[in-house]
N, C-alpha and C positions, 0 to 999 in steps of 0.2 A: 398529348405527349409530355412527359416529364422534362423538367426545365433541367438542363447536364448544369449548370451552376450551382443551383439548393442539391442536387445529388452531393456534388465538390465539396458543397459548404457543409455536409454532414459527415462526410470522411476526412475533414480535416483534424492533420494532428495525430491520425492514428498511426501508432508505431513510431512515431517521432519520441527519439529523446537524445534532442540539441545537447541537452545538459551532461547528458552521459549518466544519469545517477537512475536509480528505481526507487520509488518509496513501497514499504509494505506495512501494513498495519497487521500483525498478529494477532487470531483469537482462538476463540474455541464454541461451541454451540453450549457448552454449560453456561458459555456468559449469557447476561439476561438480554431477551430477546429486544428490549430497546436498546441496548448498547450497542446490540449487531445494527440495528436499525440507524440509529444514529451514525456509527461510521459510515455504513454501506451507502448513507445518502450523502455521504462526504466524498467518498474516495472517489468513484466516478468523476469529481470536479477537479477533485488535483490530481489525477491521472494515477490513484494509488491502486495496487490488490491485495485483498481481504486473505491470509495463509493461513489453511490448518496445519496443524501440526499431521494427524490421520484422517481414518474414516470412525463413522458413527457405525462400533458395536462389529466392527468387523467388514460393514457391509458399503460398498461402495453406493450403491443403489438408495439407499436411507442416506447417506452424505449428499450424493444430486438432490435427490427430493428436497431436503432443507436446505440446500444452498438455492434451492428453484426457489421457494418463497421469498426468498430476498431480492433474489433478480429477478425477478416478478411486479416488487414492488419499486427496486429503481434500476432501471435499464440501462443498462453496460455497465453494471457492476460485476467486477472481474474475482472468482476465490480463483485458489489454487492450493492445492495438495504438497505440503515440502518440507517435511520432517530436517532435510538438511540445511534449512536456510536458519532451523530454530537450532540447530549446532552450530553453526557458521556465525550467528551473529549471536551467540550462548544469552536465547532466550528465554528466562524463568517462568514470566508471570505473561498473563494473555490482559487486557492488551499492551501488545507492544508495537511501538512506532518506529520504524527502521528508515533511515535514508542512507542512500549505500551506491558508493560508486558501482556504473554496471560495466564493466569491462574484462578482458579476457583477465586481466592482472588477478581483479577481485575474484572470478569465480573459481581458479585457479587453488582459492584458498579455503579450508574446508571445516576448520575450525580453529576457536582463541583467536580470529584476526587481530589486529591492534586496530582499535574503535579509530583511535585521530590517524589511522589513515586511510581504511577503508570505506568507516560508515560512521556515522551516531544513532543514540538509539531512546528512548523515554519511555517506562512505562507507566500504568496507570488507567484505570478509569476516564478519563476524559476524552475531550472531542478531538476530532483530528486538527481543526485550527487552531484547539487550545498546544497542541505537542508542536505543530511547526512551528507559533510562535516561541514558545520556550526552547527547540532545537534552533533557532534563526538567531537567541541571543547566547546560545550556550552553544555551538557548534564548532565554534573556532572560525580562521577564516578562512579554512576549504569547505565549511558546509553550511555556515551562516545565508552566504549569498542563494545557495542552493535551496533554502528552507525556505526562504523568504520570497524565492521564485515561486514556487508551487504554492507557497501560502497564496499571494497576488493572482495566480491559475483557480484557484478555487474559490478565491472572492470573486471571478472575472474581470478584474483588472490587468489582465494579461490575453 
């Protein structure tokens, strides 16, 4: 019979967010397939999702399929499809690091929000510890504390 504790201790945390914020890391499948790698084995840890902008070529079915290789390779890595979140937080370049209040206020807002007071944002090529630490010291002080939470979640220091 399965121990209902190690069940407990595997769904812990899920759908919890104390903080009130979501992070989202922005790509696209044209990035190179280690870069998706690299994040996707990030995000899981500090409870971020992988967002496309669309689908691949039109086809929903080709978009699963490669988003299946990745969560294949790390389990509970979360994408999601949302063309509005890359207006809403006027995303250029993939990738993009997003930490953003999650409340009715913010979603409410649909595009141009004002960055210092919905979200901050970093793009670039790098790792996802590399953006929170750099959002942890350039966030201000409503999102410093918040960057530096999820940084510490994803080192398991938290």
């Amino acid at each position: 019979m399965p121990d209902p504790s190690l069940i407990a201790k595997r769904y812990e945390g899920i759908g919890e967010h104390k903080d009130d914020t979501a992070l989202f890391i922005m790509v696209s499948f044209s990035m190179p397939d280690e870069s998706i790698a690299r994040l996707g084995a990030q995000a899981g840890k500090a409870g971020a999702t992988l967002v496309l902008r669309g689908v691949i070529d039109d086809s929903l079915q080709k978009t699963a399929e490669r988003a299946a290789q990745f969560i294949k390779q790390y389990p509970g890595l979360q994408f999601q499809i949302d063309p509005t979140l890359y207006k809403r937080y006027s995303v250029k370049q993939v990738p993009t690091f997003v930490l953003a209040l999650d409340n009715e206020e913010v979603k409410a807002c649909t595009k141009g929000c004002d960055s210092t007071e919905y979200f901050v944002s970093a793009a670039g090529d790098v790792s996802l510890d590399y953006a929170l630490d750099y959002l942890s010291r350039q966030g201000g002080a409503r999102f410093a504390p918040l960057a530096e939470k999820r940084l510490k979640k994803m080192r398991g220091a938290l």
